[in-house]
N, C-alpha and C positions, 0 to 999 in steps of 0.2 A: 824742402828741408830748410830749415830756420834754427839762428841760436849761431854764439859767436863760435862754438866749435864746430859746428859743420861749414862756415865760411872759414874756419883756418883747413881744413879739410879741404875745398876746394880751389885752394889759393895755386894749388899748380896748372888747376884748369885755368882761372881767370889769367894766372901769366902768359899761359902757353896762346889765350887768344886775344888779347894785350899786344904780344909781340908779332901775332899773324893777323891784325887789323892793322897795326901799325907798319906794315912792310906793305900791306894790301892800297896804304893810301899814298906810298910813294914818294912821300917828303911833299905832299901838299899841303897847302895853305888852310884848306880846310879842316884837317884832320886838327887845329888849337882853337879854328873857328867853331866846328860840330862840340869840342868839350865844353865850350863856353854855353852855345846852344844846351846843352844837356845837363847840365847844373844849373840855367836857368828854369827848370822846369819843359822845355818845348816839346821834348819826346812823352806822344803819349803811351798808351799799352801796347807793348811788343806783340805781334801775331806769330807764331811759328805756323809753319807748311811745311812742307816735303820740298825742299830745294830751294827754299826763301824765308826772309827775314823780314817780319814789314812792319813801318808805325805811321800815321801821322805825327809829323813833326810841322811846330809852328814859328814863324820869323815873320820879324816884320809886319805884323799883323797877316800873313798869307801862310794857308796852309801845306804843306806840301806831301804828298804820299811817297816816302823813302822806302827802298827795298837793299837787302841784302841777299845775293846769291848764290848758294853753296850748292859743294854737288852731295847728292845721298849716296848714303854707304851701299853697297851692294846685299843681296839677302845671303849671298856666302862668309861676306864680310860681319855681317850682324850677328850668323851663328857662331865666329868663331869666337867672336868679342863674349858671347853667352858663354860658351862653355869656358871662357878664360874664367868670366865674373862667376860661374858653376861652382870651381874651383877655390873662390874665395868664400868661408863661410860668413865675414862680416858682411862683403856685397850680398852676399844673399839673406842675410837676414835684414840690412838694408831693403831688400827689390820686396822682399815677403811683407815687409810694413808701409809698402806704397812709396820707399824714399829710395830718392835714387843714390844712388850707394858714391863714397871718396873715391873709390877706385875708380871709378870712370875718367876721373880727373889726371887719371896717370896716362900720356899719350902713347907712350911704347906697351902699356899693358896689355894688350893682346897682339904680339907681334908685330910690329909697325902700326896696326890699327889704330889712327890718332881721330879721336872723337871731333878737335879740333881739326875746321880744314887748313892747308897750308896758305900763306901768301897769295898764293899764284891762280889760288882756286874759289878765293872772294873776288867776284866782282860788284858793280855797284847798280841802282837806276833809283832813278827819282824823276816825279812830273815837272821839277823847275827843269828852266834851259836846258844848265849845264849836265846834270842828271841824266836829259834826256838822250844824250850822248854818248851814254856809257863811263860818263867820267866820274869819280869820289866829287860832290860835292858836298856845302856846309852841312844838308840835310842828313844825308845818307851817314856822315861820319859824325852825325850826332846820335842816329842810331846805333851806329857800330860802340861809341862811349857806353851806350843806353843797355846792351846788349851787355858789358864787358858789369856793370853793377849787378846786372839781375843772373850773370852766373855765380855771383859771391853767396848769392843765396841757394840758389838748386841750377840745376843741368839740365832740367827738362826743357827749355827753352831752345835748347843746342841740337837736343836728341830729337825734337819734334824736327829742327831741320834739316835734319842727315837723313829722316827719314823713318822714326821708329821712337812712340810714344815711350814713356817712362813705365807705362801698367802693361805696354806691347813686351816691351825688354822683361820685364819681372816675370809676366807668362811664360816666355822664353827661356827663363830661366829655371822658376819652376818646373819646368815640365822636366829637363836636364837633371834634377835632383828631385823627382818624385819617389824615387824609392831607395834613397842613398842618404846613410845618417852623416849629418854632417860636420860631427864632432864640437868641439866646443870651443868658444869665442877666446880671441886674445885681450889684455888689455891694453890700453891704451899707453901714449906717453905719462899721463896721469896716475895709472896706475887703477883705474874705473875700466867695467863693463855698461853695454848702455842697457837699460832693462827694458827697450822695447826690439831689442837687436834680439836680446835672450828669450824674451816672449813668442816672438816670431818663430825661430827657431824649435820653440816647445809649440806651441799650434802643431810645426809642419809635421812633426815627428807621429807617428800613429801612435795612437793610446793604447795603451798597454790590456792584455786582457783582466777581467776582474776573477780574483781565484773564486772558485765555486765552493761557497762556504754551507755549514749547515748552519744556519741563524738560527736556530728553534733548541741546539746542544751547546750553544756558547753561552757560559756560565759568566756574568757581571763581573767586572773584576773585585769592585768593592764587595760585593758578597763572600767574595775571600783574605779579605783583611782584617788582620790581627791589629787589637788595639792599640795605637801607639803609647810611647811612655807620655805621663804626662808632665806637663799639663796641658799636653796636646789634643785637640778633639778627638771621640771613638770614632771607631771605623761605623758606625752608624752613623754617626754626626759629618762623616766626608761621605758615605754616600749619599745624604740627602743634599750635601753641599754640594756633589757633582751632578744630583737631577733636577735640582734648580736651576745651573748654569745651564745645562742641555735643555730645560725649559723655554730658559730664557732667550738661546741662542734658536731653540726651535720658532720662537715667537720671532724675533728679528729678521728671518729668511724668509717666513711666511709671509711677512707686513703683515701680522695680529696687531691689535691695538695695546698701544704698553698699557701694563698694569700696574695699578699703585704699589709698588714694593716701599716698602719699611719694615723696621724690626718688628714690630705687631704682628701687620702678616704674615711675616716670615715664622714669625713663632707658631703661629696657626697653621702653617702649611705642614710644621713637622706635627703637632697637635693632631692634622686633618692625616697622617700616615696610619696605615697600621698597627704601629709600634708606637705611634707619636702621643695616643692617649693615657698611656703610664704616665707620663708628663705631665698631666694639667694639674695634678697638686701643686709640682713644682712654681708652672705659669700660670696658675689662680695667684700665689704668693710673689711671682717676679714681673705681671705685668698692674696688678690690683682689683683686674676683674672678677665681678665671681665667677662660677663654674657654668652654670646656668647662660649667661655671656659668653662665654667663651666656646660652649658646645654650641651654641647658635652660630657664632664666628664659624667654627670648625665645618659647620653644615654648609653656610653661606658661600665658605672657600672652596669647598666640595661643587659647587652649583656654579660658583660663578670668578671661580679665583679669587684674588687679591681683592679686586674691588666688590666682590660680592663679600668677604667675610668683613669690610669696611662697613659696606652696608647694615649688615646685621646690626652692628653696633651703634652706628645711627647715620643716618641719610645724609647725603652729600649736597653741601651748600649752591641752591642755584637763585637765581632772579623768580620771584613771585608771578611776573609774566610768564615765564616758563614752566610755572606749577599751571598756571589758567589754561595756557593754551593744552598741557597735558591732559587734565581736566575735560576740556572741551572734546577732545578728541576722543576719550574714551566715553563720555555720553554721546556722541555722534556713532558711534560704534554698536553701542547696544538694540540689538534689538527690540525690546521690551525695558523700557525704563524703572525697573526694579529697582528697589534700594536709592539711598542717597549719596552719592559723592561728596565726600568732606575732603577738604585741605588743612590739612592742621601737622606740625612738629616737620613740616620739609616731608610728609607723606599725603598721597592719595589714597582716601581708603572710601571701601563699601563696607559698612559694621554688620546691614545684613545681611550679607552672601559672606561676611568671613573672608575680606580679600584685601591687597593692600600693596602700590607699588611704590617703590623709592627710588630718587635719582643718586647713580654711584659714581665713584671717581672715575671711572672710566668713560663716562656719557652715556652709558645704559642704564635702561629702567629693570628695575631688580624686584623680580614680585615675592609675595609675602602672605602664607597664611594665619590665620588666628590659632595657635596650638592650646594655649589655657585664656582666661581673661587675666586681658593687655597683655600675653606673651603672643607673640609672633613668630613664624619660626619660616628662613629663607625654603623659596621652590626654586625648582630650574624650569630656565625661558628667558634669562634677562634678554633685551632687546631695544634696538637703538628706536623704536617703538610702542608710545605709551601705551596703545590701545591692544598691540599684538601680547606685552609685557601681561597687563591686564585678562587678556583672554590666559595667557599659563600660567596665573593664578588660581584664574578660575577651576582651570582643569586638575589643577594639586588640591582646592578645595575638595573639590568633587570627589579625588581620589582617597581624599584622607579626612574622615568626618572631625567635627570638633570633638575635641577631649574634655569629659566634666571633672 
């Protein structure tokens, strides 16, 4: 647990063991000597166990193995401390997100149950001398400092040595609210919910059934909208505007490759509708193309989306190294070296099979057959693949002879 509110969060823990280290060393001399020790850096990583607390701590150039010794909670003690933290929905959506919850930091919150052990029930050992005697020395109570910063952060440190991991406790606790909704979260002094608290909580909750619909009788909504006043778009013009965005949000979920959208293509895509072709007197006059253009466009967007009806219109700018090796690849491919490959206008073309690929904004090759002389008219096949693009040319050739 990290972040300056979950250390004001556990500031009743670090006091409550602040004041039970502090009584544990006695009014020794060590206990200002260990703080100094511990601000210098000497304590290294704290180890939690089951009934100990341990580091290396370094003085004086020697290093010494400091232990702290607490007793563990008992497994009656543990359940009841669970079902108290059960009963709180922030702890428990706290223990559901792997964090160990503020409440633990409250010592009477489960009955007397104090997470923190008392005074009387730290003792001490460390490998120096004095240590070895059972007595608080520099070492030990520079771990006890060392211990009292790393609870400002999380509690797990504590909980490992009473006796009961922080993912043991959440299990424990889970299992007490597996089938019990647990109502909904307070806020804070702030006036804030925290939104992995609320997350948690929505995970634990079972998912609701999905009502059994008939999809094949539910009528579009746009299919029943009346035109609004204007100068507002028709209710044609929102539905195409709503199956763009579900297009486009279908593409984003899938990781499709985005497509060149602009106004052009957008105008094409309504053009490429059913309904969209009444339009192109309009979009011969509002983009400058002719019509002849534009039903290629239309075909292209059909075949290959946005960057296919680009393509139509004319081939996508790349490096002349990447027309050669395109080139190459497709006479490597052929089985019978038929015909000539030309690179010419940013296309690959065969003039006597009638076939012809181009590179589109999208990074695919976009093939193309010969519909009259010098018209061309898109196929589908584009492919991240000059040679495979190539072959479904070939194959729209085949399917659709030249036109005299």
């Amino acid at each position: 647990m990290t972040g300056s509110g979950n250390t004001r969060n556990m500031a009743p823990l670090v006091a409550a063991w602040k004041q039970a280290f502090h009584l544990a060393t006695n009014g020794s001399g060590s206990y200002g000597k260990g703080l100094n020790l511990h601000r210098n850096g000497a304590v290294a990583q704290i180890h939690a166990q089951p009934g100990r607390l341990a580091a290396a701590v370094t003085a004086k150039k020697a290093t010494h193995q400091a232990v702290l010794l607490l007793p563990e909670l008992t497994e009656t003690q543990w359940d009841t401390l669970a079902g108290r933290l059960a009963g709180n929905p922030q702890a428990v959506a706290d223990l559901l997100a792997n964090r160990v919850p503020a409440a633990i930091a409250d010592p009477g919150h489960a009955r007397g149950i104090a997470i923190v052990p008392g005074a009387e029930e730290i003792t001490f050992s460390c490998s120096c001398p004095t240590g070895a005697t059972g007595r608080v020395c520099d070492h030990s109570a520079a771990l006890g400092h060392a211990v009292t910063d790393r609870l400002a952060v999380t509690a797990s440190v504590l909980l490992g040595a009473r006796g009961m991991s922080a993912r043991a406790l959440a299990a424990l606790v889970r299992d007490l609210v597996a089938d019990i909704d647990l109502g909904t979260l307070s806020a804070d002094a702030d006036g804030t919910v925290r939104a992995d608290q609320l997350y948690a909580l929505a995970a634990h909750r079972p998912p609701h059934t999905a009502p059994d619909l008939d999809l094949d009788s539910v009528v579009p909504l746009t299919s029943t909208l009346d035109d609004p006043p204007l100068p507002g778009p028709g209710a044609q013009d929102l539905a195409w505007m709503a199956q763009d965005a579900a297009d486009r949000a279908h593409a984003l979920l899938s990781a499709a490759p985005v497509q060149p959208h602009d106004d052009l293509a957008d105008t094409v895509r309504i053009l490429a509708t059913p309904h969209g072709v009444d339009r192109l007197p309009a979009a011969v006059d509002a983009t400058g193309l002719t019509e002849a253009a534009l039903r290629a466009m239309m075909i292209g967007y059909r075949h290959g989306g946005p960057a296919g009806a680009h393509a139509a219109l004319a081939a996508a700018v790349v490096p002349p190294s990447t027309m050669e090796q395109a080139a190459d690849v497709i006479r490597a491919s052929r089985a019978v070296a038929l015909g000539v490959i030309d690179i010419a206008d940013g296309t690959i073309t065969d003039t006597t099979a009638g076939v012809q690929i181009r590179p589109g904004l999208d990074g695919r090759w976009h093939p193309f057959t010969l519909w009259r002389a010098d018209e061309w008219r898109p196929a589908p096949g584009a492919c991240d693949d000059p040679a495979e693009a190539f072959r479904a040319a070939r194959r729209a050739r085949a399917a659709r002879p030249l036109r005299r």
